[in-house]
N, C-alpha and C positions, 0 to 999 in steps of 0.2 A: 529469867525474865527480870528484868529489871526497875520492878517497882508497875510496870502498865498493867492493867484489869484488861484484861482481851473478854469481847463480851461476841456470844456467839450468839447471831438470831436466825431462826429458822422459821419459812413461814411456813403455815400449813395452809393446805386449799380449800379456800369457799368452797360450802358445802351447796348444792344446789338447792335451790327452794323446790323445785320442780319433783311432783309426787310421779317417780316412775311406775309405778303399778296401771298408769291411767295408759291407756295406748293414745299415741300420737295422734294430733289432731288440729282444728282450727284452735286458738284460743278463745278463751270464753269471757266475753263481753259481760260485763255489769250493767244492768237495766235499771232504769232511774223505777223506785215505788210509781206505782200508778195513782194518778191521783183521783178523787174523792169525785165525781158526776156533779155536775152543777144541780142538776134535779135534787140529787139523796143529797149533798149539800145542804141547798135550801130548808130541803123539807124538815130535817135534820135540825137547824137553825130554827124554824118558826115553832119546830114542835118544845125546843127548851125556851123559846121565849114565853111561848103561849103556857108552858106549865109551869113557868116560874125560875126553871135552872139556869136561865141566862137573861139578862138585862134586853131592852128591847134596843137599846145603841149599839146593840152588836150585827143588828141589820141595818144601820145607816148607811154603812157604803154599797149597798145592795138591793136598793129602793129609791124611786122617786117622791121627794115632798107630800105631795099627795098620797100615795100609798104608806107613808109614816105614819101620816093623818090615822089612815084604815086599820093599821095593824095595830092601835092606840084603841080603836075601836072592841078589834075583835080581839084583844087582851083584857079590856072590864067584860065584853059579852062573855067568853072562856072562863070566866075567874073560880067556875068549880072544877073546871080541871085539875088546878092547884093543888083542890084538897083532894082529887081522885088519885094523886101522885103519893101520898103520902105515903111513904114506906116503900114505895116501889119505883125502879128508875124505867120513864117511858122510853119507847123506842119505835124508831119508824120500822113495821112489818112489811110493807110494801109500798112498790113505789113504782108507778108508772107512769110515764109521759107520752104524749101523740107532739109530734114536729108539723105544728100548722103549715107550716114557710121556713126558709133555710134559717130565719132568725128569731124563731117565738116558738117557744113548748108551751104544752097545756098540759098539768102536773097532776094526778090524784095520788094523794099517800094514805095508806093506811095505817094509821098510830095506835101503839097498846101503850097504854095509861096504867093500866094494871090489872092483873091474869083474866080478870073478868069485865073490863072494858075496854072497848074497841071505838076507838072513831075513827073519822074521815077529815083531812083537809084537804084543799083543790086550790090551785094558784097557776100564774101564767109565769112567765120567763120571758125575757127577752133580750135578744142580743144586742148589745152599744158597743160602741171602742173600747170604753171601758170594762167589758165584759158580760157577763147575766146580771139583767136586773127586771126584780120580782114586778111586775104591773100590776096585778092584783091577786088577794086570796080571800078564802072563804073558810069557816071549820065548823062541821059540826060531829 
């Protein structure tokens, strides 16, 4: 040979990604996460504003003017919630709605505040183009 590098390549075969152990079949589809119910949403939303863990501009786009007003209300009314949270993270226990009409729920949630309180908030839902929006709530 006269001075050339002869260079030899050989490919080897892709290895299959496909786990044979599985017996043949349809392939299997990826479902998008389900997302979060407008209801447990909500209630979810009013219960860390109402205890303090979330600003109350976090229900702006989820409320009408008027009902800003209200939830401004029933956050001094609540304000010992605040301190029934202390040390403890609240969470909605339950959560039922009744579908008055194909576009308004009527919401009761049951909130634990901590191990030994229990309340109640009730709010309405209602369906716009833009989505759910809260018309009104109540919590005691």
């Amino acid at each position: 040979m006269s001075g050339r590098t002869v260079t030899t390549v050989t490919t080897v075969p892709k290895r299959s990604r496909h786990d044979h152990r599985r017996p043949p079949g349809p392939a299997r589809t990826r479902t998008a996460p389900s997302s979060v119910p407008p209801h447990v949403f909500f209630a979810t939303r009013l219960l860390d504003v109402l205890t303090g863990r979330r600003p109350i501009t976090c229900l702006a786009g989820h409320v009408p003017a008027a009902m800003y007003d209200r939830l401004w209300e029933l956050l001094s009314a609540r304000g010992d919630w605040r301190e029934m949270v202390r040390g403890h993270i609240p969470h909605v226990k339950r959560c039922l709605y009744s579908l008055t009409h194909d576009d308004a729920l009527e919401v009761t949630a049951v909130v634990t505040l901590a191990p030994d309180r229990i309340r109640a908030i009730a709010f309405r839902l209602e369906r716009g183009t833009d989505g759910w929006r809260c018309t009104a709530a109540e919590a005691h």
